[in-house]
N, C-alpha and C positions, 0 to 999 in steps of 0.2 A: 750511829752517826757521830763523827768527832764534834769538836766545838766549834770547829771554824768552819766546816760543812755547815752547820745548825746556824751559825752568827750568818754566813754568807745566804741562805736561804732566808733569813729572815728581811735580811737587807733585799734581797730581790723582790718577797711579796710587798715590803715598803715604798721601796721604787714604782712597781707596780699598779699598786692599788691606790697609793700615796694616804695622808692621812685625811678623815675627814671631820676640820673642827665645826665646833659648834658654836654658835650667837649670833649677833649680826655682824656682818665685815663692814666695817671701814678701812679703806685704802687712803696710804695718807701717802702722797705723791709731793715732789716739788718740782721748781723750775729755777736753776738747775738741778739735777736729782744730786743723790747721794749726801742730801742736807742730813743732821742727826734730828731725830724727832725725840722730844723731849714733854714727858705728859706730867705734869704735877711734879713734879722739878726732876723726875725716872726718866734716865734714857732709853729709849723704846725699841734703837735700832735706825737706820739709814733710809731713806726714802728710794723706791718704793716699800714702803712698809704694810704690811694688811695686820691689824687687829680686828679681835671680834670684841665685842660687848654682849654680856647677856642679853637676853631677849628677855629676861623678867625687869628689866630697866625701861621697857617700853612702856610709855605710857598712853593715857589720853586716846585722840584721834591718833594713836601711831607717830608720836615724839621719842625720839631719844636724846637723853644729855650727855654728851660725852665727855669724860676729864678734860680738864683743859692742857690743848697738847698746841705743841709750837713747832719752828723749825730752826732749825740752827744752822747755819755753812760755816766751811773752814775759817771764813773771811772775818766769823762775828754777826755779822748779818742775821736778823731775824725775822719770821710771820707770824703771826698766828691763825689755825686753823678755828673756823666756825663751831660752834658747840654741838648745837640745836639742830638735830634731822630730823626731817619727815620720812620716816619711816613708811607709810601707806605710798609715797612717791615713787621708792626706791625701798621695794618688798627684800630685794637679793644683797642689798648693799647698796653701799655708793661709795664715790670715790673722791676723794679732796685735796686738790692741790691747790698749792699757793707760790705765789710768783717771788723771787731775792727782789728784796728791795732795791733801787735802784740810785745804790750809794756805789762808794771805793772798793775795791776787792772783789769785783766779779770776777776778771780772770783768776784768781785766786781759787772761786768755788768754781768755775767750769775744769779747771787743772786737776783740780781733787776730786772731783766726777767721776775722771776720762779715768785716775791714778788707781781709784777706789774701783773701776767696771773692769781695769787690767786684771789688778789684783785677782779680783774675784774671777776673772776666767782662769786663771791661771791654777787657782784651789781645785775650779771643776774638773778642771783636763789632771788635776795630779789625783781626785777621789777617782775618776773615773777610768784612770791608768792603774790605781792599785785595785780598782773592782773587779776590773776585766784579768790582773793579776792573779786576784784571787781564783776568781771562776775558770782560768788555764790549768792552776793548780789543783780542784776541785773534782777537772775530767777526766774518766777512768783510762787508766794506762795499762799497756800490754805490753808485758816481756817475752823475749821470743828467746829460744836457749839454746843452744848447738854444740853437740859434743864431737871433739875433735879426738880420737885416741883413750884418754884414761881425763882428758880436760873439758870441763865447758866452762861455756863462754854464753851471758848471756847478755842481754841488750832492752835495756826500758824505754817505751815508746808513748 
């Protein structure tokens, strides 16, 4: 098997199977989305965002303290997300969103949203234009050969 057969098979059981992490999830959401979430001054990624936290973090009756993590929009604007979850409440996770405050520059962050959700489809349709690339590449081809006189002539399918 070449390398690009092996990297492409691999990328399919990925796809597939997807990966499965491990700790608790936390889903840090906003309103508008696409705020940047910002944990102990790291930026963590764009909202919807899921982090996990260990599960040896848990304490007590099923408490977890989570870094202190905020939100950020284009505009400046900020939230901060609650620390402190009851874990025993919400065994699988839970999810935490927090609302732009309701200052100047909201269309500002609804604009960079909509720019940042283009964006990103626009990555999806171009991975999943070079995937399906790949895997037309990958399908076994048949040549058919025809001999004309002392010539052939042959033809890859």
């Amino acid at each position: 098997m070449n390398k690009q057969i092996k990297l492409s098979c691999l990328l399919c059981i990925a796809l597939l199977t997807g990966c499965a992490p491990s700790g608790y999830l936390v889903q840090y959401d906003s309103t508008p989305q696409s705020a940047m979430v910002i944990c102990n001054g790291t930026q963590k990624g764009y909202t919807p965002l899921d982090l996990y936290y260990p599960k040896s973090g848990i304490y007590g009756n099923g408490y977890l303290s989570t870094e202190p993590c905020k939100a950020v929009w284009s505009s400046g604007a900020t939230a901060a997300y609650r620390q402190l979850i009851t874990t025993s409440s919400f065994p699988e996770g839970i999810k935490l969103t927090v609302e732009r405050p309701n200052t100047d520059g909201y269309s500002i962050d609804t604009s960079a949203d909509y720019q940042k959700k283009l964006n990103d489809r626009q990555i999806q349709q171009q991975n999943l234009q070079s995937f399906n690339e790949s895997m037309r590449a990958m399908q076994p081809k048949q040549t058919y050969c025809n001999q004309i006189g002392t010539q052939v002539f042959c033809n890859t399918y």
